[in-house]
C-alpha positions as CSV (number, residue, x, y, z in Angstrom):
1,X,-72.2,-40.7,94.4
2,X,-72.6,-37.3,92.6
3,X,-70.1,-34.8,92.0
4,X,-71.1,-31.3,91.3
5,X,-69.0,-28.1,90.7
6,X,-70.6,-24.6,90.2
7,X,-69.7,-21.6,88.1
8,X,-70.3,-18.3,87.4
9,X,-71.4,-15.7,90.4
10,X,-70.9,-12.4,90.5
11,X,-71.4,-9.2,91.1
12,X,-73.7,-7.8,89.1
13,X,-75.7,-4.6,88.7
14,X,-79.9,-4.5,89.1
15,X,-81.5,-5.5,85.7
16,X,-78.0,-7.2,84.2
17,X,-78.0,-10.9,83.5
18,X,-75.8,-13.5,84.9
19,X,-75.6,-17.6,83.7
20,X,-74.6,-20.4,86.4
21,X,-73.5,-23.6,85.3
22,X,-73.4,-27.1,87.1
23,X,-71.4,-29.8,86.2
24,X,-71.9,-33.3,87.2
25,X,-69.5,-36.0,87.5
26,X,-69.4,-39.7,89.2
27,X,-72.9,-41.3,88.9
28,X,-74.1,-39.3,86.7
29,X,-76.5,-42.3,85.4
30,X,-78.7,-42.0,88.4
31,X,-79.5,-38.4,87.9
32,X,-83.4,-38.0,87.5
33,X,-83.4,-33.8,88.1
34,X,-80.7,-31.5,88.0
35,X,-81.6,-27.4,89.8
36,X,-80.9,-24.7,91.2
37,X,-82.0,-24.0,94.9
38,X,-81.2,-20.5,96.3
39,X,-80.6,-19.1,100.3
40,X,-81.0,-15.4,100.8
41,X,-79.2,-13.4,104.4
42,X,-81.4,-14.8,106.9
43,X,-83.8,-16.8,104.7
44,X,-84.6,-20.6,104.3
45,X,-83.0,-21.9,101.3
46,X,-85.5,-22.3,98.2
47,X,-86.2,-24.0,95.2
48,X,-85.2,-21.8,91.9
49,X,-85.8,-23.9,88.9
50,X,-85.2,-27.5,88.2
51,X,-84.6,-29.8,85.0
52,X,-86.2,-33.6,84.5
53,X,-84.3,-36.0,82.7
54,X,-86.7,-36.3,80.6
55,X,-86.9,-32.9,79.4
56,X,-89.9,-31.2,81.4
57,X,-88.9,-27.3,83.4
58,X,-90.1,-26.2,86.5
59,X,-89.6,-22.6,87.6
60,X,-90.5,-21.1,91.1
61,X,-92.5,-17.6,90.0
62,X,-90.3,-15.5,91.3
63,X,-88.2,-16.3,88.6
64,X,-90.5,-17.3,85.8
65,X,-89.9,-15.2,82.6
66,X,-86.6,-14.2,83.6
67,X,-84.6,-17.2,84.8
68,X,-83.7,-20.0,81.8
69,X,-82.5,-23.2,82.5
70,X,-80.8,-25.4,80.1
71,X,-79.1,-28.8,79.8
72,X,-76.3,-30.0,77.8
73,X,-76.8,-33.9,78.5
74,X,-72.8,-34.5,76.8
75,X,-71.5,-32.4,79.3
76,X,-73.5,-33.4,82.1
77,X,-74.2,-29.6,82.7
78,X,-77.2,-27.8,83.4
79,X,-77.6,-23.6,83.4
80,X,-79.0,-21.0,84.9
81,X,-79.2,-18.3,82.5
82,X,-80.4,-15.3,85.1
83,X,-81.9,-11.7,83.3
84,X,-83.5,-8.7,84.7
85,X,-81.9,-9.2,88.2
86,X,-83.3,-7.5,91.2
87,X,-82.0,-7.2,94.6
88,X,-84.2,-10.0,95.7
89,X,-82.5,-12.1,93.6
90,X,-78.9,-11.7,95.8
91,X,-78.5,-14.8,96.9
92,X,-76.3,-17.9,97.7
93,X,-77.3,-20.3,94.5
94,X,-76.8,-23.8,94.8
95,X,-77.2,-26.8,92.1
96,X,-78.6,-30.0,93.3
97,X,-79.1,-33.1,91.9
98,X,-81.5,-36.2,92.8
99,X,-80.9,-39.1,91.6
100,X,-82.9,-42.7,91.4
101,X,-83.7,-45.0,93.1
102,X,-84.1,-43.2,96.3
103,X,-84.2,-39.4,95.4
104,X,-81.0,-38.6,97.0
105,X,-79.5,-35.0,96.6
106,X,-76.7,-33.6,96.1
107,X,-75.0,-30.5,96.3
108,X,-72.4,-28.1,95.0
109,X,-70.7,-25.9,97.1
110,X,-72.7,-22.9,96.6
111,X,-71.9,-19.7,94.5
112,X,-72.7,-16.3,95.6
113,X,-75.0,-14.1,93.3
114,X,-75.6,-10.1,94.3
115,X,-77.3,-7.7,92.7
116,X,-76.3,-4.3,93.5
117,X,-75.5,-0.7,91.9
């Protein structure tokens, strides 16, 4: 089992910069990818960004070039550093986990992100 507690939404205005941060707890051994998924009003939730243990990035391109995430493997933390936010980017943001051998998630509880003026 994987604990993980979220950080750091806000209120923000369009074009400021927020960071999110995850930490994990419990099995943290098993953890293969650490990430961000997000779920707009009415949308499906999507994938953000997400971290390999091994080092490699992936960003959705919605948020590629703006969105930085980051890993402090001592902490077992992982963050969202979030610049040049848009409307579209008001969303609920959620870290996930998935862990070996059977790519199981897990999630945080969610923290709410909006962008508005």
């Amino acid at each position: 089992q994987v604990q993980l507690e979220e950080s750091g939404g806000g209120l923000v205005q369009p074009g400021g910069s927020l960071t999110l941060s995850c930490a994990a707890s419990g099995s943290v051994f098993t953890i293969n990818a650490m990430g961000w998924y997000r779920q707009a009003p009415g949308k499906q939730r999507e994938l953000v960004t997400y971290i390999m243990s091994g080092g490699r990035i992936h960003y959705e391109d919605s948020v590629k070039g703006r969105f930085t995430t980051s890993r402090d493997n001592a902490k077992n933390t992982v963050y969202l550093q979030m610049n040049s936010l848009n409307s579209e980017d008001t969303a609920i943001y959620y870290c996930y986990t998935e862990t070996t051998p059977w790519g199981r998630k897990y999630w945080g509880q969610g923290t709410q992100v909006t962008v508005s003026s």
